[in-house]
C-alpha positions in Angstrom: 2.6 31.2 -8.4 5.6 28.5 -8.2 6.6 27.6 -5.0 9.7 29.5 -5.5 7.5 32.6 -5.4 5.0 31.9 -2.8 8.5 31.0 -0.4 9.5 34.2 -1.5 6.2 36.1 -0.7 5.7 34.7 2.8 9.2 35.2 4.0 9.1 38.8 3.1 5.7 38.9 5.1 6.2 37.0 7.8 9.8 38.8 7.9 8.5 42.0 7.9 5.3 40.9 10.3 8.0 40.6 12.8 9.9 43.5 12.3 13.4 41.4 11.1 16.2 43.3 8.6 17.2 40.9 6.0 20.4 40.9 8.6 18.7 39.5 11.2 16.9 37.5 9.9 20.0 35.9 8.0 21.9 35.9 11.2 18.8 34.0 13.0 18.9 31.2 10.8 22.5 30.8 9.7 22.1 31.5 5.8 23.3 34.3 4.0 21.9 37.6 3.6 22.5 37.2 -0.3 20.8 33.9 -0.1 17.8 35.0 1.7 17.3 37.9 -0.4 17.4 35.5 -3.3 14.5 33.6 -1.9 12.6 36.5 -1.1 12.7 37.2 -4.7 11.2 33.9 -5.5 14.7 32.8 -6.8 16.6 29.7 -5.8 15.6 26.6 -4.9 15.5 26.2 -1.0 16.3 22.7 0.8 14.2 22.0 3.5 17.0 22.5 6.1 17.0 25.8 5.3 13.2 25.9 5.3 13.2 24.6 8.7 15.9 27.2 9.7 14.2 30.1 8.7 11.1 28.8 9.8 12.5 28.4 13.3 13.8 32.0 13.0 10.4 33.3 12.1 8.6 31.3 14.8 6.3 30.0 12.3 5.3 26.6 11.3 7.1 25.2 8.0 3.6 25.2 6.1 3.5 28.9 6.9 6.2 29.6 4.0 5.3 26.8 1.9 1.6 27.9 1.1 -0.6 30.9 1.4 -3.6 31.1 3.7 -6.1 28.2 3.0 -9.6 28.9 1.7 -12.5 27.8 3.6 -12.7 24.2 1.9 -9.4 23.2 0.6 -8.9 20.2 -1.9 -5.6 18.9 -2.7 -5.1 16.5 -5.3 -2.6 13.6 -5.8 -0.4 15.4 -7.6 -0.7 18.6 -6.3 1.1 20.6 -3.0 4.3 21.7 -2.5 7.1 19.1 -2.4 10.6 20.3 -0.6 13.2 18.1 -0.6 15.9 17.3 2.1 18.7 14.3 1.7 16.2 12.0 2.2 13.2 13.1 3.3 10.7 14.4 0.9 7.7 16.1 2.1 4.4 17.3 0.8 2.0 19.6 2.1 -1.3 18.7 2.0 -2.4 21.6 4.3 -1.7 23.8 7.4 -4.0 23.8 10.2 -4.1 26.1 12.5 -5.4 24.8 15.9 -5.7 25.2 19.7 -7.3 22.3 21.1 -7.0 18.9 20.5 -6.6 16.6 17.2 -8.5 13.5 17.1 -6.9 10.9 14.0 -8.9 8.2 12.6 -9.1 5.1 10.5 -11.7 4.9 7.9 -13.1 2.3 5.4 -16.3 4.2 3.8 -18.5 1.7 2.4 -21.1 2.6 -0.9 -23.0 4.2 0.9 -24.1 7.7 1.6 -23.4 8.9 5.4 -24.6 12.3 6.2 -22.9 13.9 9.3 -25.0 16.7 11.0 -23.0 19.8 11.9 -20.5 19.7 14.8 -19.6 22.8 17.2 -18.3 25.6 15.7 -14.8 26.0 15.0 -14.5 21.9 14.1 -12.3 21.5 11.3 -12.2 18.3 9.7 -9.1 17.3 7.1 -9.8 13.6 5.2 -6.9 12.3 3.2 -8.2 9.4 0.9 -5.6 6.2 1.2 -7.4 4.1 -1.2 -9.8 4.2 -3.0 -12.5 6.9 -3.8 -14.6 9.0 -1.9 -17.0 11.7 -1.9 -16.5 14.3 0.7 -17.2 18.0 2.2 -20.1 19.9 2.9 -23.3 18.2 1.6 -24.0 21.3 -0.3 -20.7 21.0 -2.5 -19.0 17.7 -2.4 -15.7 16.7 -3.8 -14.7 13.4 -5.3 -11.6 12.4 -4.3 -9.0 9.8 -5.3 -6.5 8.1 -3.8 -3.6 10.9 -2.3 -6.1 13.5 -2.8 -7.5 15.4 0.3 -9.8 17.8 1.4 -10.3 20.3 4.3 -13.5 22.3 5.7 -15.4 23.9 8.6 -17.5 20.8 9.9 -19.8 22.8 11.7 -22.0 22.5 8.8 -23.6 19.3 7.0 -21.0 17.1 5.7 -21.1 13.5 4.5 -18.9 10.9 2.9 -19.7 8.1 0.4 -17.4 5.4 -1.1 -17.1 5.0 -5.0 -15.2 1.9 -5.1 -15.8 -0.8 -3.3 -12.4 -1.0 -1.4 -12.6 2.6 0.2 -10.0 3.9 2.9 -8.9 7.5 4.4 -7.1 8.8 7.5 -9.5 11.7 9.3 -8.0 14.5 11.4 -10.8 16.3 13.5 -9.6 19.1 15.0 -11.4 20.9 17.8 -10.3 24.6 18.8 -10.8 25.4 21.8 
């Protein structure tokens, strides 16, 4: 589905979820209810102000109309994810997190080496974005190379390792513990 289409799809849902009129809903974010119905036929090409507004209309983070629900390991390649453009920010999603807790960001170089990581607590999420470099990631029982820009997301509370390819290996790590 383009991105057109999955906007489209989730504004409908998440318009309906809350029991909104294409009126309201309009009205809410300041756009037009020929515009929005537009978009909710996968038509048009939304900037990200009026992402943002209808997101704030909806109560709903911005990732939340950008793509649909996540699997259970996610990868995301360089060249993949939704782009939306704004005058001159451009943003891409990588992916949407849904947490109640606290977010712990880190720093990694990942040597040649293999590291396994035992399971955490259930409900740890952990989200690795390669900087530089290339790494193998995820659950030991299905690991993912990834390159630079590429990224991955999974349930930690199962085996998981990482292992650098190169030999100048970097990433940012997001652990995310719901609570």
């Amino acid at each position: 589905m383009t991105i057109s289409g999955t906007v489209g799809s989730n504004l409908r849902h998440r318009r309906q979820e809350r029991q909104m009129s294409l009126a309201d809903l309009a009205a809410a974010a300041g756009i037009g209810k020929t515009t929005l119905h537009a978009l909710e036929l996968g038509e048009g090409n939304p900037t990200l102000s009026t992402l943002w507004a209808l997101a704030a209309a909806l109560e709903v983070p911005l990732g939340a109309l950008l793509e649909d629900e996540p699997e259970p390991v996610t990868v995301v390649r360089a060249e993949e994810g939704p782009w939306v453009d704004g005058d001159s920010v451009h943003a891409r999603l990588l992916h949407r997190l849904n947490v109640r807790g606290s977010v712990e960001v880190y720093e990694l170089e990942v040597d040649q080496a293999r590291q396994l990581s035992e399971a955490h607590l259930p409900g740890v999420q952990e989200c690795l974005v390669v900087t530089r470099g290339r790494v193998k990631a995820g659950p030991a029982d299905a690991p993912v190379d990834l390159g630079a820009g590429d990224s991955i997301h999974h349930q930690a509370a199962q085996p998981h390792l990482y292992e650098g390819l190169d030999g100048d290996n970097q990433a940012l790590l997001l652990m995310i513990y719901n609570s």
